[in-house]
N, C-alpha and C positions, 0 to 999 in steps of 0.2 A: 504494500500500500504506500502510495506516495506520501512524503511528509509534506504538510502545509508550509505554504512560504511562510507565514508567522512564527509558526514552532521552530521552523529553520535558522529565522533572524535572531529567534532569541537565543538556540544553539550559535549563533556565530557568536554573539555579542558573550556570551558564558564560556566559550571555546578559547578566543581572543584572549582570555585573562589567566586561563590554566595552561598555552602548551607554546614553547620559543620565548625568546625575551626579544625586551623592545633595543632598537639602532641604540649604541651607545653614545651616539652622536646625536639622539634623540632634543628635537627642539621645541621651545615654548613659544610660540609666535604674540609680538606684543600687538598694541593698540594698530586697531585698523586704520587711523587718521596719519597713524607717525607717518609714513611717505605718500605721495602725489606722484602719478604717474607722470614719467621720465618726458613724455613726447604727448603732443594733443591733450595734454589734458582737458577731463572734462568733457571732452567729447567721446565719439563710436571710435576705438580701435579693432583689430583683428589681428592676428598673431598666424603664422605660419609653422611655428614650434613651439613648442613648450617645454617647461622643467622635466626630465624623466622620460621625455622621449626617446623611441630606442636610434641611436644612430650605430652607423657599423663600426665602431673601433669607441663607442662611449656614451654614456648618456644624455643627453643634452643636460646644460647647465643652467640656460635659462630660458627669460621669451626672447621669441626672436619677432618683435612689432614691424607688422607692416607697414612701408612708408609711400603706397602707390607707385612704385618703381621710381620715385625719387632722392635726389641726397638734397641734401643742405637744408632739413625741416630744424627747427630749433629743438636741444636735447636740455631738459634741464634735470636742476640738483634735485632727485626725490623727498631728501632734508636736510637740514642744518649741517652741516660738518665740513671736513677738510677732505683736499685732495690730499692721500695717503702715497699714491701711486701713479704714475704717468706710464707707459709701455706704446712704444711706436715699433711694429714688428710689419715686413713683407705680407706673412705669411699669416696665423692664426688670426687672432682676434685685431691686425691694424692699429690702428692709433683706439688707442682704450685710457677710459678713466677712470680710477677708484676714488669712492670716496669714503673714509670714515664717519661713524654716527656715536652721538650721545648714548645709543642704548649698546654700543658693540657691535654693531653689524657696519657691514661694508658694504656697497654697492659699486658695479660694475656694468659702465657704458661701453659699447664695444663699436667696430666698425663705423666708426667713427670719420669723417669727411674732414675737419679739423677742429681745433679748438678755438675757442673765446679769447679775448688780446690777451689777458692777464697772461694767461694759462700758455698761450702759444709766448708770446715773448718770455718768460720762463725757462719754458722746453727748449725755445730757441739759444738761450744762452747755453745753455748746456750741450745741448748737440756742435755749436760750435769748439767750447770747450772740449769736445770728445771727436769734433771733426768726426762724425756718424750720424747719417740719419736714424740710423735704429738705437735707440737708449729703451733704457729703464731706471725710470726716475723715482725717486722716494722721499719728496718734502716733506719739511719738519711742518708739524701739528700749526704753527704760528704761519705760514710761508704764504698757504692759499687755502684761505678758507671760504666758501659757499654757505648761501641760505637758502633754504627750500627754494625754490619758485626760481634759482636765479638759473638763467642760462648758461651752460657752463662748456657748449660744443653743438656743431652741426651733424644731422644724422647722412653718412655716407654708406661706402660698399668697400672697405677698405679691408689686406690682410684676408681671408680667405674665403669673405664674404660670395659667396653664390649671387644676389642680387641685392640692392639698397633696402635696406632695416636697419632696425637698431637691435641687439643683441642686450639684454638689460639681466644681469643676476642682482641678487642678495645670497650675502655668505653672511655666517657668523664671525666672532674675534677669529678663532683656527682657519676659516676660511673654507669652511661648510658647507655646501649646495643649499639655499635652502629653497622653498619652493615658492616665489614670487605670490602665485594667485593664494596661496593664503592668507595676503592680508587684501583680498575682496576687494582688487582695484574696480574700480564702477564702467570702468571705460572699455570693459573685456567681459563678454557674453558669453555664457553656455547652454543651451535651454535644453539641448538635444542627449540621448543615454549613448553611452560608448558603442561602437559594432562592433559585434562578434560573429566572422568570417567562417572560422574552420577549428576543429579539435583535430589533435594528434594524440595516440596510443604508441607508444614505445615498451619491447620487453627488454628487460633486463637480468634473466636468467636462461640459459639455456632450454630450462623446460616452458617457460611463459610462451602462451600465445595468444595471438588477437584475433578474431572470428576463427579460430583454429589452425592460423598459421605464424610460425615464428616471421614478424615484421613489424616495418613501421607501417601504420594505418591512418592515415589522413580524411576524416569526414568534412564535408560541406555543412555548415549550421544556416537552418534558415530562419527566419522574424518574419513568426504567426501573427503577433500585433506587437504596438512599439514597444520596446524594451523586451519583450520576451522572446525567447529563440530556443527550439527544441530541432531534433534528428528524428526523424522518421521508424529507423529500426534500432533494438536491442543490438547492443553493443555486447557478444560474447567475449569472454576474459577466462584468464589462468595464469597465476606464479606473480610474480612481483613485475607490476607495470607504472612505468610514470607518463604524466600525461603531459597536453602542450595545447597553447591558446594561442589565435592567431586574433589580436582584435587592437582597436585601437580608436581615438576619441577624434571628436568632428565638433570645434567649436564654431558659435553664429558669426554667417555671411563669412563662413571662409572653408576653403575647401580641401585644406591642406589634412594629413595624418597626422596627428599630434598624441600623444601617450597617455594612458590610462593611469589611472591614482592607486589602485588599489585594486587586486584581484584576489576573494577568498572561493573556495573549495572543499565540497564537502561531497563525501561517499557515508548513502547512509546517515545519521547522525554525527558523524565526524568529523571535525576541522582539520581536514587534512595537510591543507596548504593557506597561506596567506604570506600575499606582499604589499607591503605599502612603500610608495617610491614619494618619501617627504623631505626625505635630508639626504644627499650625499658627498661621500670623502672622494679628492681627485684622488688619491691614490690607491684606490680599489676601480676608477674608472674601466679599469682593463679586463675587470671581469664580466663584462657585459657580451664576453665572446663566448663564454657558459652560461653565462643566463640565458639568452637566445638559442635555438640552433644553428651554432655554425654551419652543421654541416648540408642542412637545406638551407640555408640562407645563402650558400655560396653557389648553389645548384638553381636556385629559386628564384633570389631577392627579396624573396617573404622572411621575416623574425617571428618566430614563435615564442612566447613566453614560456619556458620550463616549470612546470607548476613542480618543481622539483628542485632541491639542492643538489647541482649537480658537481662529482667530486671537484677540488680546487676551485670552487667556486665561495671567495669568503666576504660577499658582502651580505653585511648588517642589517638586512631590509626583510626579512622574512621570520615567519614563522611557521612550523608544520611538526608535524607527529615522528613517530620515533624512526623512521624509517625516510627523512628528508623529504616528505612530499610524496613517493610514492605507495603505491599501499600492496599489500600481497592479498590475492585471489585464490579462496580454496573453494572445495568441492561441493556442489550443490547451494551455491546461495545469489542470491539479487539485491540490488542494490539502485534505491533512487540517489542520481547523484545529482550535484546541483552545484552552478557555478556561479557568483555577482560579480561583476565589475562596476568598478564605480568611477567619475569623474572627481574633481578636485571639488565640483560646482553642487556635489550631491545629487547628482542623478546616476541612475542606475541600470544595468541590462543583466538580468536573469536570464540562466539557459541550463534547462532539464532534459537529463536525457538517462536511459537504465544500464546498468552495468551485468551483463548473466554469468555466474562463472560455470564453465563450463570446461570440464577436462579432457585432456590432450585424448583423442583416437586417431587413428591410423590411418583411414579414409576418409579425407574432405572433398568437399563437395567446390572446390577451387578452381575456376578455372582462367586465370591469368596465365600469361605466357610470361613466366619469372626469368630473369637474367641468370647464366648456367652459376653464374662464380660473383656472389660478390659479399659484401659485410655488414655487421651492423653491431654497435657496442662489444664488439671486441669476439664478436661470434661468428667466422666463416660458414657461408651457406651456400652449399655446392646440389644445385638441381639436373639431375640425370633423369634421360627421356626413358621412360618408362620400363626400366632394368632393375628389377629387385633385386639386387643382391651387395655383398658389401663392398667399400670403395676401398682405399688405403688412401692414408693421410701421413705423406713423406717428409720427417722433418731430418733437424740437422745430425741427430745423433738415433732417431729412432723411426720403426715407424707403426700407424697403429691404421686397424682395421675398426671401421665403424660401419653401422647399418641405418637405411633410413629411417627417418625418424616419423615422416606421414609420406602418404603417397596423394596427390591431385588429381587432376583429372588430366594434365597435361606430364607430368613428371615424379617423379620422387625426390624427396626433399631430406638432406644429407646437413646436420650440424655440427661444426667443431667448434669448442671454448677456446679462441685463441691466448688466454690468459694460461691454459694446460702446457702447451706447444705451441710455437710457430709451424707455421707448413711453406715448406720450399719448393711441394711437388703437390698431384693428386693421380692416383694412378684410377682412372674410372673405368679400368678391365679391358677396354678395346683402344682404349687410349691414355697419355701421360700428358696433362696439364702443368704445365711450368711456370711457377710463381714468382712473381719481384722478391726477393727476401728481404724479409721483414726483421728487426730487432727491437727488444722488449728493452725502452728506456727508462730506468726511474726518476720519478720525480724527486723533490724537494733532496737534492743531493746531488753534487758537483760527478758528472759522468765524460769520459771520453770515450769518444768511437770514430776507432780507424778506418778507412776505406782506402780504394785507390784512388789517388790524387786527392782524396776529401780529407781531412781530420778534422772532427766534430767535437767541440768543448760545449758540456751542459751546463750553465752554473746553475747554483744550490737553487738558485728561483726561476730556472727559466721556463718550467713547465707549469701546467697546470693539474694533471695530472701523468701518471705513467702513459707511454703510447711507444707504437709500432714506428720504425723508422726507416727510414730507407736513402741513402747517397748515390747517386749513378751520376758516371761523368761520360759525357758522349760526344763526336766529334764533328763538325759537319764540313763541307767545304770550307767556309770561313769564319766559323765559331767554336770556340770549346763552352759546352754546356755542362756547366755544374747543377745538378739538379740537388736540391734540398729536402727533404721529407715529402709530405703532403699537403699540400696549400690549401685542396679542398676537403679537409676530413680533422686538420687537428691548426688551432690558432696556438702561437704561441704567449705565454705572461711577458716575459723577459729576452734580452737578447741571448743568443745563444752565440759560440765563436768559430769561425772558421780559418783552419788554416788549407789553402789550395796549392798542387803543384799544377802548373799546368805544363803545358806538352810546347806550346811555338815559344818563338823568340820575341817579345815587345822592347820597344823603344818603353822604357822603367818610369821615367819619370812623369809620360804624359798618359796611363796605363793605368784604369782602375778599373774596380767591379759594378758592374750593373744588374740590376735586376730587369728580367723578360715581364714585361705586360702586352701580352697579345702582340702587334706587331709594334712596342715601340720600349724603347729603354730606359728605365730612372736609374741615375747616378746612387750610388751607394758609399762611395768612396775606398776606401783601405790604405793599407801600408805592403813594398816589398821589404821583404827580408831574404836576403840574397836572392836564391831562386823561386820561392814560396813568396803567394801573396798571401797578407793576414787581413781579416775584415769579422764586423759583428753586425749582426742582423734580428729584426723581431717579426721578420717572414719568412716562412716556407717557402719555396717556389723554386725557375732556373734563374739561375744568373751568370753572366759573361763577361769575362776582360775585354774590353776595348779602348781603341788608344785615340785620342781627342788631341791630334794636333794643330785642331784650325782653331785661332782668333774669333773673337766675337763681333759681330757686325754694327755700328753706327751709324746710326742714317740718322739725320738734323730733320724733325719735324718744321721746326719755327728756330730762325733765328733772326733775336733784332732787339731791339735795346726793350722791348717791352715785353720781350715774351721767348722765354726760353723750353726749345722741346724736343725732346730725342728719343727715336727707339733702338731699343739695345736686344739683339737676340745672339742666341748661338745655337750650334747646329747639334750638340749631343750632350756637352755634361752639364749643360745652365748656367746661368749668370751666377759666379762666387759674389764681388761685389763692383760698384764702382764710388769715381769720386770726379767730380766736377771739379773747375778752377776757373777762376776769372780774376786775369792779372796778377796770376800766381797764387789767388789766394781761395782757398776751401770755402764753398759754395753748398748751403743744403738744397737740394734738389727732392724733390718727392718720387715717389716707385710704384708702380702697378705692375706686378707681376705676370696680371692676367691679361694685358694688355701690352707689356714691354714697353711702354713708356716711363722716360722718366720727364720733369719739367722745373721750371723753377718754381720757388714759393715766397720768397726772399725778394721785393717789389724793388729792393733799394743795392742791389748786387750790379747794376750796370748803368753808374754815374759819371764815368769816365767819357771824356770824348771818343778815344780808340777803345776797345777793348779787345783782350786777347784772351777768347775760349779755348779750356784743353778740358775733354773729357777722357778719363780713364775708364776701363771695363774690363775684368778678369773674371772670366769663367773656372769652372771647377777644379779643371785639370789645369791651372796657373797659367792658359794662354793669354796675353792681354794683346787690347787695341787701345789704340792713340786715336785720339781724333782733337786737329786743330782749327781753329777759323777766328777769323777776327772781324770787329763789327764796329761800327763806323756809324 
């Protein structure tokens, strides 16, 4: 019999208080008045991301306020305090501002177009002092102080902005994620309940299975009426399975995917799982490559949320039963289970669906055309066309005879525990299948493994948890490919080290490593040591030595006493850096990376009757260009 959603809520609310503990980074959120929205106050804004949103490599940190594809809207002080922190970077957050508050919290303007006089003439002395455009500044408490309401910077697309917004957090003193729309800015709308897309079933023991078969199992969820969303059929289960939510929130007049607040989980009467994404640490950012599924996310571009603590996975944000979220399936029992998701806004989307546990037989009624050879949480699944008998599983020192474990309607279905043995072979009676070989790496402890031409240093944190490995180096007309583990099956925490021998002769000095995306190359850098190159990485993937001996290109957008403009490319390892001059003397010039321009910003650099322009530009691999002209 199904439980009522009442009995249910009030199991969640009694659940929540007996089972995990709460973030210890956990926060009090003060008075709803203390800040004013940074941009438009007062009026409709809309947001394109939110706090807790899942991005691929971390969670987002704050909103990201839409500015109609505009820069230069005016950004102001949320409240009283000081700039704490200035940061003018290419790449990540661009010209950003911090500011301290009376209650401990800091706020942070991001992508930023530029600052207000005070504040730029400020940065300005300093960047000359340091002859770099890219600083990171840290004024004293007395230096530059703001009052709410005051203007303190224009909203651009600066640093690694996607398109014009403002980028706005609040951190705590440690510098905390915390999560903007809990202090109920007015000018930010939710009225709508989160969607919930798809569930996932995953086993996690050799004997579990999903509708009777060892897999992962992907359902469609549909919405009967708003906020409600159920599955059509009983979902059969056995042995210990974790599940997986594909959903995500939709606030008003905007169309973007933005992140869920809060997802609990119950089988049964049981709080099996709950996450609330309120506060987060940047230094757990990186496990958000376990919280999601990697490994359909790199197959898919779908994120599922893992209603599961999955191993090496150690943020703060969860609570579940004694089994991390997932739960074990025995024999003969049913199960209403039931999911909520909620918004930050309090609204809500419930989704019911039954659980049957039903145990493992021999003949299913399956008729998928399965892949002969492939994996799943650390379990080789070898499907043979319709030959009962047993296969052999060749490893390095042994080998072992196993029998299938069901038969389909199209094949027989063959399991091995790769946690037992690796398998380097499969001998399927009329034939011998040959395997990449695989090595069992532990985590959390400094590991080396040799290969040819590879040597692999683990450090004590690079992994997440244990995993299967594998180096191959391969040669082609004119690349040597070092290939690295698995890029689509396991992320890494930490960097790992490589040392490579390769096989040709390079010119040494203009010689580095690259990493392969599809058809195009990012610099990576390294060091030779004599014949070995050495390099550290936090990707799996190929990567390649090539030698970068061409200079970087300068072409004069605008040249004239009122307007200085140039674009700077190069052809393979990217702009290192450069520096302008006029009449010998250090010039800040401003940089878009995504644009390869650079230009002046400095209105009062070309006072001279003559003047004489030198711009510098040095690329990765230390090739530089000269470029001179003079302006009249």
């Amino acid at each position: 019999m199904k439980l009522s959603k009442t009995i249910t809520l009030l199991l969640l609310l009694f659940s929540l208080q007996t089972i995990g503990q709460p973030p210890e980074y956990g926060h009090t959120y003060g008075s709803e008045d203390f800040y004013m929205f940074p941009i438009r106050p007062n009026q409709p804004n809309t947001l394109a991301g939110n706090m807790g949103e899942l991005r691929s490599s971390h969670f987002h940190a704050g909103l990201d306020i839409r500015t109609g594809g505009r820069v230069g809207l005016p950004v102001y002080a949320a409240a009283d305090g000081y700039i704490s922190r200035i940061s003018i970077t290419s790449g990540g957050y661009g010209k950003a501002l911090y500011i301290s508050h009376s209650n401990g919290e800091i706020t942070v303007y991001a992508h930023l177009n530029r600052f207000t006089s005070e504040i730029a003439a400020y940065t300005k002395t300093q960047q000359y002092a340091e002859e770099s455009l890219h600083v990171k500044l840290f004024p004293k408490k007395n230096e530059l102080w703001v009052n709410k309401g005051d203007i303190i910077a224009y909203s651009g697309n600066s640093g690694s902005s996607g398109g014009p917004h403002l980028h706005f957090e609040i951190r705590d003193k440690n510098h905390i994620i915390l999560n903007p729309l809990n202090y109920h800015f007015e000018e930010i709308k939710d009225s709508s309940s989160p969607k919930i897309k798809k569930i996932a079933l995953s086993p996690f023991t050799i004997e579990s299975r999903i509708n009777g078969v060892f897999q992962r199992k992907e359902i469609n969820v549909s919405e009967k009426t708003s906020g409600k969303y159920e599955i059509e059929d009983t979902i059969a289960v056995y042995g210990e399975i974790g599940f997986e939510l594909l959903t995500y929130d939709k606030l008003d007049d905007a169309n973007y995917k933005c992140g869920v607040s809060e997802i609990d989980f119950f089988i049964g009467d049981e709080l099996v799982f709950n996450q609330k994404i309120d506060s987060l640490s940047f230094s757990e950012q990186r496990n958000i490559l376990v919280h999601y599924n990697f490994e359909r996310y790199k197959a898919t571009g779908e994120k599922f949320h893992k209603l599961y603590i999955d191993d090496g996975n150690v943020l703060n944000i969860y609570a579940t039963n004694s089994l991390n979220g997932k739960f074990l399936f025995e024999e003969n029992c049913i199960y209403n289970a039931y999911i909520i998701v909620s918004d930050i806004y309090g609204n809500k989307s419930t989704f019911d669906f039954v659980l049957k546990c039903t145990a493992p037989s021999f003949d299913i009624p399956y008729d998928d055309k399965p892949t002969k050879i492939s994996h799943l949480n650390n379990v080789l699944i070898i499907n043979n066309n319709l030959k009962d008998s047993s296969i052999q599983i060749i490893s390095e020192n042994q080998t072992h005879s196993i029998s299938p474990q069901y038969k389909s309607i199209n094949s027989y279905t063959y399991l091995w525990d790769m946690n037992t043995s690796s398998a380097n072979s499969i001998d399927l009676c009329d034939s011998i299948v040959i395997l990449s070989p695989q090595h069992l790496i532990p985590s959390h402890t400094p590991f080396d493994f040799y290969s040819e031409n590879i040597n692999t240093h683990f450090r004590k944190n690079s992994l997440f948890d244990t995993l299967f490995y594998i180096s191959n180096y391969t040669f082609t007309s004119s690349l040597e490919i070092f290939s690295i583990g698995d890029p689509d099956r396991y992320p890494l925490k930490k960097n790992i080290d490589l040392t490579i021998t390769p096989k040709n002769k390079y010119k040494k000095e203009k010689t580095h490593i690259y990493k392969i995306s599809g058809g195009s190359y990012r610099f990576v850098g390294g060091t030779w040591k004599e014949e070995q190159f050495i390099f550290s990485t936090r990707d799996f993937g190929n990567y390649t030595l090539l030698t970068d001996s061409i200079s970087p290109t300068i072409t004069p957008i605008s040249l004239s006493k009122s307007k200085l403009k140039f674009k700077i490319t190069d052809n393979l390892s990217g702009i290192k850096d450069f520096n302008v001059y006029v009449n010998e003397k250090w010039v800040i010039m401003d940089y878009d990376y995504k644009t390869n321009l650079i230009w002046d910003i400095d209105e009062f650099i070309l006072q001279n009757e003559n003047n004489i322009i030198k711009v510098i530009v040095t690329d990765q691999a230390n090739n530089k260009n000269v470029f001179t002209s003079k302006i009249e």
